[in-house]
N, C-alpha and C positions, 0 to 999 in steps of 0.2 A: 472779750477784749479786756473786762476788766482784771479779771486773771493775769493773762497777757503782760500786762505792766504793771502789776504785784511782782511776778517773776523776775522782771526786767529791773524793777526798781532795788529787789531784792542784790539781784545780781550785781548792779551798778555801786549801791552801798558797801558789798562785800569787797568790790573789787578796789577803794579806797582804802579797804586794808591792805589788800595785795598791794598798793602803790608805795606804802609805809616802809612794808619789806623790801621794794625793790628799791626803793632812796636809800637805803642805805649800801646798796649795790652798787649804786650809781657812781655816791661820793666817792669813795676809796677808787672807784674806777679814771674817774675823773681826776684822780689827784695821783696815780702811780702806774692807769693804762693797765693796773692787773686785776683780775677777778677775785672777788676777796670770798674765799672757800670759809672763812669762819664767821663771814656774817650769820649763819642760823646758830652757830655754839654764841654768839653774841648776846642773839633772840634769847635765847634758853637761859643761859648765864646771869643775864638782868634780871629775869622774870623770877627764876629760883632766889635770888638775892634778895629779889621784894618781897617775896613769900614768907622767906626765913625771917625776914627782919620783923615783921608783921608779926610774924607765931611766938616772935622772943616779948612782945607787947610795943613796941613800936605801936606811932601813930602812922598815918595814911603816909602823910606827907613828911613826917620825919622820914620814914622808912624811904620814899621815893627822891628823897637827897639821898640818901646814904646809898641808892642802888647807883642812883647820876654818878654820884663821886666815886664810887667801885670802878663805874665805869670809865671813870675819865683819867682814872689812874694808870686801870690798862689798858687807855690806848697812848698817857706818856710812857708808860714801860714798853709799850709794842713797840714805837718808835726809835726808843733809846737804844735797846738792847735786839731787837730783830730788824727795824727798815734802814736802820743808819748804819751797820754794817753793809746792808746791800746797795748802795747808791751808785748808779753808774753800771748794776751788776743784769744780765740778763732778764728778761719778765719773766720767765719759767722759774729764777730763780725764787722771787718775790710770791708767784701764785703756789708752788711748795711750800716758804715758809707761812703761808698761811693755812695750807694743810696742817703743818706740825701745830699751828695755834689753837688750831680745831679740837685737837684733841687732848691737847694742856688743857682748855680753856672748860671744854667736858667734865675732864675726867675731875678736876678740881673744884668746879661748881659741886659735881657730885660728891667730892669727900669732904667740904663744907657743910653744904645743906643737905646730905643723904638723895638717894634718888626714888623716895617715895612721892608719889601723885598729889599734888596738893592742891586744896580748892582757892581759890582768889575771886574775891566779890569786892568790885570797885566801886560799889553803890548805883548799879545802874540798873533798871530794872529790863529784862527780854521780852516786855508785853506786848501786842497789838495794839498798832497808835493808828488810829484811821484816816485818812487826809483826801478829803473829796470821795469818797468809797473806796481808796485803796488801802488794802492793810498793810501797814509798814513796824520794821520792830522797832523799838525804841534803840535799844541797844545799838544799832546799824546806824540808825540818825547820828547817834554821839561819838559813835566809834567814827564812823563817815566823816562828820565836821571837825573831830579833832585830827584825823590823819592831812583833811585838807587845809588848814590853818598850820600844824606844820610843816610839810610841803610847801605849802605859798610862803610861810617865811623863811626858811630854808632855800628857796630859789631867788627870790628879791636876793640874799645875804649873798646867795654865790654866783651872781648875773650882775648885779648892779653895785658892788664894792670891788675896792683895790686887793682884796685877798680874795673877789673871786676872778680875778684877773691874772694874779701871780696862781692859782690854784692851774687854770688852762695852760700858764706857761709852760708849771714844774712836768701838767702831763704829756704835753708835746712833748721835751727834751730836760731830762733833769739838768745835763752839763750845762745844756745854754740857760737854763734857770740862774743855776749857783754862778753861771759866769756875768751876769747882770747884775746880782746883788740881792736873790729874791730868796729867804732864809727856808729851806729848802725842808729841814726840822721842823721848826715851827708849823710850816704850810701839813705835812702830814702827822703831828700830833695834833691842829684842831680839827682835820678832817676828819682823823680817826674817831677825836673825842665826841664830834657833831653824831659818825656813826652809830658811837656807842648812846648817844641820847635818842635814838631814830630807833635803835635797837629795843632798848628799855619801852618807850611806847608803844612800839608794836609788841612786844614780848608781854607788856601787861593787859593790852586788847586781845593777844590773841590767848593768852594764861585764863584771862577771865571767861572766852570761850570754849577751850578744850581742856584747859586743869594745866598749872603748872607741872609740866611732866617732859622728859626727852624728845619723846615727839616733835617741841616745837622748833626741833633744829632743820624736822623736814618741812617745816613749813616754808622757810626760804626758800626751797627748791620748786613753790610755786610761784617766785618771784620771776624765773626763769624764761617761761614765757610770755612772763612783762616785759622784761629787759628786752626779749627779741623782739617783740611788737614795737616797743618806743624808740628801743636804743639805748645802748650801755655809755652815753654818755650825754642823755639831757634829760632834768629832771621835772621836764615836762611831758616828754614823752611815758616818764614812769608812770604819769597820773594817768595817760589817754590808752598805754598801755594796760593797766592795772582793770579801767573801766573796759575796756574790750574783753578782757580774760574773764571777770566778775560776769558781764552779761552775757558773754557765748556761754559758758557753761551751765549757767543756771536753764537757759534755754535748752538746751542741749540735753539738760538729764531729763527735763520735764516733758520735751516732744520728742526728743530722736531714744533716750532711754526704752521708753517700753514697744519699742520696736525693735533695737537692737541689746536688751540690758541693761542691768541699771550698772549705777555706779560709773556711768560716765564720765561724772566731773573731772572722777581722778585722772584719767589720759587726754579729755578733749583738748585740752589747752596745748597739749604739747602737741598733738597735730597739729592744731592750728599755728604753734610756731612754726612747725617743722615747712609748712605749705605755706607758712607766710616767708623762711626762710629761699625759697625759690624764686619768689619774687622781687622780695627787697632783702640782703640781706643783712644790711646796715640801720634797720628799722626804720621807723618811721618820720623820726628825727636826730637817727645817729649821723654822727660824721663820718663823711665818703674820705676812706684816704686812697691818695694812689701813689704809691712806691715807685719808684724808678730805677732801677738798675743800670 
């Protein structure tokens, strides 16, 4: 048993990172109803930029303004120059130009900071921290409490204020937004910019896990069967989401693995989307729309 909830705990901690990823899915979703295809070149983008800044002698925290502000740069230039040409324009239109973002946003990270493997050490240490006889890593505690501290202020800021009120409007109907009076610019450059700060901390949790390297653009795409578990537009469901996906898998590689294979993490989740998607496929706290013709 004590195993048992080693694994569980394990998984539950991991999946507090998954939930980091998936808020920043959420936002953009929330604020334009399209799937933002460049949140993992985001992930990436941040995480290389703190890296680089860090290896020129930057301090910690110098370095992590100067990646903020990279980042909040692009997401007033996203805005300026790719969403505000699109306003009023189809959602296919909007989830393409986030394709083409993806791999501006890539290929440029890469001819900045080059695209070799860099190591990132945030000062935290991966030990074995014990708590009542479970063993827990350190690393997962800190990485766990800071993904859930921004998520909880990230949710009060966009539930409980008048910009996360015009935020609901603009995704309903941008026309009836702008026809109200609700600054329509504005609302998606600080959504954007919010993303790009959700991006940068997760990009440096998960940099300091796997090495700042390309890879981390796929790690958004385990955000994937967050978002379907919770809902691509609450950012609560990210978290109960995130926790569902974190503790099926770890369970998963540990009992159903050496029966069926290892390496299960990597696809159970997305079964379990795909069989969660049968049942509800709005998630767990998405909004139910119903169209009428």
């Amino acid at each position: 048993m004590a195993f048992f909830v080693e694994v569980l705990v394990s998984g539950l901690l991991a999946g507090f990172m998954y939930s980091l990823v998936a808020l920043g899915f959420v936002l953009i979703y929330k604020a334009s109803g399209v799937f933002n295809f460049a949140q993992g070149a985001m992930v990436f983008a941040a995480a290389v930029t703190y890296a680089g800044l860090v290896s020129l002698g930057w301090s910690a925290w110098v370095a992590f303004a100067g990646s903020l502000l990279a980042m909040v740069v692009f997401a007033l230039a996203t805005e300026r120059f790719v969403l505000r040409p699109l306003v009023n324009q189809p959602q296919i239109s909007l989830f393409m130009a986030t394709i083409g973002l993806t791999f501006v946003l890539e290929g440029l990270s890469q001819s900045v900071w080059g695209s070799e493997v860099r190591g990132l050490d945030l000062g935290i240490p991966d030990s074995p921290l014990e708590l009542k006889g479970i063993l827990v890593s350190k690393f997962d505690l800190v990485a766990a409490g800071t993904a859930a501290v921004l998520v909880s202020v990230l949710a009060f800021f966009f539930q409980k204020t008048r910009v996360g009120r015009a935020l609901r409007a603009v995704a309903d109907d941008h026309q009836a937004a702008l026809s109200v009076g609700i600054p329509l610019e504005r609302i998606w450059a600080l959504v954007w910019a919010a993303a790009g700060a959700v991006a940068l901390v997760a990009g440096l949790l998960w940099g300091s896990r796997l090495g700042v390297q390309f890879a981390l653009t796929q790690v958004a795409f385990k955000a994937l069967p967050v978002l379907i578990l919770g809902g691509f537009t609450s950012i609560a469901g990210a978290i109960v989401g995130g926790l569902m996906i974190g503790a099926s898998e770890k369970v998963a590689e540990v009992y159903l693995g050496p029966l069926i294979g290892g390496g299960i993490e990597n696809w159970f989740p997305y079964v379990l989307a795909l069989l969660f998607l049968l049942v509800r496929p709005d998630g767990l706290f998405g909004e139910k729309r119903i169209e009428r013709v």
